[in-house]
C-alpha positions as CSV (number, residue, x, y, z in Angstrom):
1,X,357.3,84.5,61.0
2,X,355.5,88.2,61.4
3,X,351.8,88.5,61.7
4,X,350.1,92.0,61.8
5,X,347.0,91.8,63.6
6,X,344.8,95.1,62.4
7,X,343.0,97.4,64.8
8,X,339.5,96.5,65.2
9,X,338.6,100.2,63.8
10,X,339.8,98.5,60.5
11,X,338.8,95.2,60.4
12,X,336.3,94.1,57.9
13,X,334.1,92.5,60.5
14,X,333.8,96.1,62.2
15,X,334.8,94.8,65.6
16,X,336.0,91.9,67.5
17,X,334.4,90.5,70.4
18,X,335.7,91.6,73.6
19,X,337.2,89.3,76.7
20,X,338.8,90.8,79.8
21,X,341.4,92.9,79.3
22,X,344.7,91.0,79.7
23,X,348.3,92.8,80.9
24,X,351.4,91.1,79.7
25,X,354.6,92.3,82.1
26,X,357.0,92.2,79.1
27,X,355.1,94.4,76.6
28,X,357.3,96.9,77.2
29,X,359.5,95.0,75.7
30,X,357.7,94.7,71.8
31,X,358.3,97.6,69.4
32,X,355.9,100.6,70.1
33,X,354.3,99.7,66.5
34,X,353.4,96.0,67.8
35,X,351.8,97.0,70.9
36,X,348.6,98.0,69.9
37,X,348.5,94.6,67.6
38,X,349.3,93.0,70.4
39,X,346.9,94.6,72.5
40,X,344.1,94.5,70.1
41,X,344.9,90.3,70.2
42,X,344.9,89.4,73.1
43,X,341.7,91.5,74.5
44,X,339.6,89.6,71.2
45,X,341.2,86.1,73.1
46,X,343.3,85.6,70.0
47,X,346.8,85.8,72.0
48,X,346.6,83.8,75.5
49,X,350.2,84.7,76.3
50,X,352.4,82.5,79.0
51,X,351.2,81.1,82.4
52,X,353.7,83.6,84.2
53,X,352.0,86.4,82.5
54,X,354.2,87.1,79.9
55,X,353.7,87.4,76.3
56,X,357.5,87.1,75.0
57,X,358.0,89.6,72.6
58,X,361.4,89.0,71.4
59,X,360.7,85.1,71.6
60,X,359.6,83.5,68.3
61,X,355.9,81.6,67.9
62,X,355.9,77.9,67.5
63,X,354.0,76.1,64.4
64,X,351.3,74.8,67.0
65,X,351.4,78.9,68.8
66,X,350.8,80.3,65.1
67,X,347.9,77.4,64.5
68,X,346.2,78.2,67.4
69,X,345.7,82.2,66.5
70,X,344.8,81.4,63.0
71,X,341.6,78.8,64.2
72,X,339.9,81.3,66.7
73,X,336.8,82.3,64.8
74,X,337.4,85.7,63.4
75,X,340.9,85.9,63.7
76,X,342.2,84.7,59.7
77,X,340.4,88.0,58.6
78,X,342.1,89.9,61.0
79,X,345.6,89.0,59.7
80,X,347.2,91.0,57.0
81,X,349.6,88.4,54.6
């Protein structure tokens, strides 16, 4: 399963709501063209990542993982089919 979260510069809402900036020590590890997705995410509190800080690129998300991201207010419009 691949979902593309869009930049808030394009996102029909005009912006999301901004939480504290979150670091993941295994970004380096997603594609240069996820990052910013990524980024973009997990600063709106869409993406949580892993208790050891990690986000786990290369992993794959679970049902309940995908679930979550999709019932944050906001974050279905922000996800491109």
């Amino acid at each position: 399963m691949t979902l593309s979260i869009h930049s808030p510069a394009r996102s029909r809402s005009g912006g999301l709501p901004q939480t504290e900036e979150r670091e993941f020590g295994d970004i380096a590890e997603a594609g240069v063209y996820a990052r910013e997705s990524i980024q973009t995410g997990a600063n709106a509190g869409i993406i949580q990542g892993y208790e050891d800080g990690t986000f786990r690129p290369k992993g794959q998300a679970t049902r309940a993982e995908t679930a979550t991201m999709l019932v944050i207010p906001g974050a279905r419009e922000l996800i491109e089919p």
